[in-house]
N, C-alpha and C positions, 0 to 999 in steps of 0.2 A: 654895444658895438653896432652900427648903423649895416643895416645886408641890403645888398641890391641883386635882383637877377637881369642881367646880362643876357639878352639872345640874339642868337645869330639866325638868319632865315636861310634856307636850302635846300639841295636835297641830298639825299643818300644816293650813294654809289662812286663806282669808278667812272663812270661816263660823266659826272658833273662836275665831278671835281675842280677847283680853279676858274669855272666858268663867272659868267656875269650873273648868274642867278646865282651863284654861292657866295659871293662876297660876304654878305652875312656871317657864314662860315667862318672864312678866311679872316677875317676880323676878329672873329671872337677867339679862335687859334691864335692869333700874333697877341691879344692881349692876356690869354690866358701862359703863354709860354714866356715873355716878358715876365708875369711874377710869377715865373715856378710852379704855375701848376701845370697837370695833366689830365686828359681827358679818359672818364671810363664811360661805358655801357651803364645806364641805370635806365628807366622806369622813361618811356617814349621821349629818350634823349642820350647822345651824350653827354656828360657835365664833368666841369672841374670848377675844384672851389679854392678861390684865391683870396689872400688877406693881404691887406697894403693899406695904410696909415689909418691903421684902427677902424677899416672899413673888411666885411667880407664881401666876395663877389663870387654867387652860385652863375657862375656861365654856364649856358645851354646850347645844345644844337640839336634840334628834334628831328628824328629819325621817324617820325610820321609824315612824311614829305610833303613840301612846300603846302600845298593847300589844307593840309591839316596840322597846320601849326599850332593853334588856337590849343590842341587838350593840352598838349605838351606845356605851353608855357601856362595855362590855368594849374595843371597838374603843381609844376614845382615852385610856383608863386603862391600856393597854398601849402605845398608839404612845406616849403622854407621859411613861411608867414612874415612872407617880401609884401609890402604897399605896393601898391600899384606905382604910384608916382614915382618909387625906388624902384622902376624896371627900366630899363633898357632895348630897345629893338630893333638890330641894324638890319638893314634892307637894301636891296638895289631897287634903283629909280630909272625910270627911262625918260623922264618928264625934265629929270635935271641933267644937265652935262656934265660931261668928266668930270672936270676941273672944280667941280663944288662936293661939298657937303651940305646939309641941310637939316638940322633939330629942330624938333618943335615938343613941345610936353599933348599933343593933343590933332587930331585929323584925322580924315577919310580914307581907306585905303588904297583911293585913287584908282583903285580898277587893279591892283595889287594883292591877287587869290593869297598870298602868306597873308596879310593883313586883314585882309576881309574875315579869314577863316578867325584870327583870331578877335576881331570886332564883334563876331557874332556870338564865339563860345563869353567872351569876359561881357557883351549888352551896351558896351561903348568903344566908342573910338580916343577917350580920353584917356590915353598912356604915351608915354613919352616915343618917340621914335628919332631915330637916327636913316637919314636917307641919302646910301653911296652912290651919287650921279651915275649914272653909265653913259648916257648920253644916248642921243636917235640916229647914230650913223649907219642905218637900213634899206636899203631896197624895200619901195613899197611891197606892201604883205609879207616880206620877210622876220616880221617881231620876232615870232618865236626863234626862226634859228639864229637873232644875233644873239637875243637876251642868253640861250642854252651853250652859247658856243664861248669858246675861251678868248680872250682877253688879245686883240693885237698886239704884234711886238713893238709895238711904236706908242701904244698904251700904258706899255708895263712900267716906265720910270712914272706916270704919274700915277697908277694903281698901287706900287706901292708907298712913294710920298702919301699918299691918303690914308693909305691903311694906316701909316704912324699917325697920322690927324685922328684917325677914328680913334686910336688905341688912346693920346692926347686928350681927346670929347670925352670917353668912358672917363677918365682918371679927373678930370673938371666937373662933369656931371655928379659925380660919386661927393666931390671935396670943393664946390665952387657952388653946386645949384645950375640950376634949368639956367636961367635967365641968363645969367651973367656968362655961361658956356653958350647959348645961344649969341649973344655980342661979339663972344670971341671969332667960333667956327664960322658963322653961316654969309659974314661977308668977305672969309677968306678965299683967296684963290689959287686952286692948285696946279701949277705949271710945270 
């Protein structure tokens, strides 16, 4: 049976909750409640473990917060003795716009502390990522509070269209391969 770990990037607490840094999250919650599972407390993460067409899927969501991502996903990418290339990593992007998604099996963390943290613990940038647009609609010097701040109401019907797209990516990545979910997602557009 083929295992994939599945993560979501974010942070812990009630103040982030929903926000554009937790997408990640939020993602990996809609695809892990989709098949039945549920999330406990284990070892620098939440996780739940789901099985769907003869594949398992350890989802994660590290409660070492954002910029210490990196132990948490080495942590159960070794206790679960998941391949690298069977991993997963959803992100929010500021680089990309709403309206996309964007995979790749391999890149830079783009200046992205979840990423970088874990570029540094695993010695490469070559692991699969998955990157939820947020888009740059900011007041210069304002990054930090759009990226930590929640989601406009005028946002929300294309945040969630996506999140089924991300849930859809997880489920092709898993049962399709890199490449060929790469052709699908990354020149769709979500409106």
């Amino acid at each position: 049976m083929s295992k994939y770990l599945i993560v979501g990037l974010g942070n812990i607490g009630a103040e982030y909750a929903h926000t554009r840094h937790n997408i990640g999250f939020d993602v990996v919650t809609a695809f892990a409640s989709k098949h039945g599972g549920a999330f406990t407390l284990g070892r620098l993460a939440e996780t739940a473990e789901v099985k769907w067409k003869g594949r398992t899927f350890v989802c994660i969501k590290p409660t070492t917060y954002m910029n210490l991502s990196g132990k948490a996903f080495k942590y159960w990418m070794d206790k679960e003795k998941i391949a690298l290339e069977n991993t997963l990593t959803i992100v929010d992007e500021l680089a990309i716009p709403l309206s996309k998604l964007r995979l790749r099996p391999m890149g830079s963390s783009g200046g992205h502390n979840g990423l970088y943290d874990i570029e540094t613990t695993l010695g490469t940038d070559k692991y699969p990522k998955l990157r939820f647009g947020i888009g740059n609609n900011f007041p210069k010097g304002m990054q930090v509070e759009f990226v930590l701040a929640k989601w406009f109401p005028e946002e929300m019907p294309i945040v969630k269209t996506k999140i089924d797209g991300s849930i859809e990516t997880i489920e092709n990545f898993a049962t399709q391969g890199i490449e060929r979910t790469m052709n699908l997602i990354n020149k769709k557009e979500f409106i």
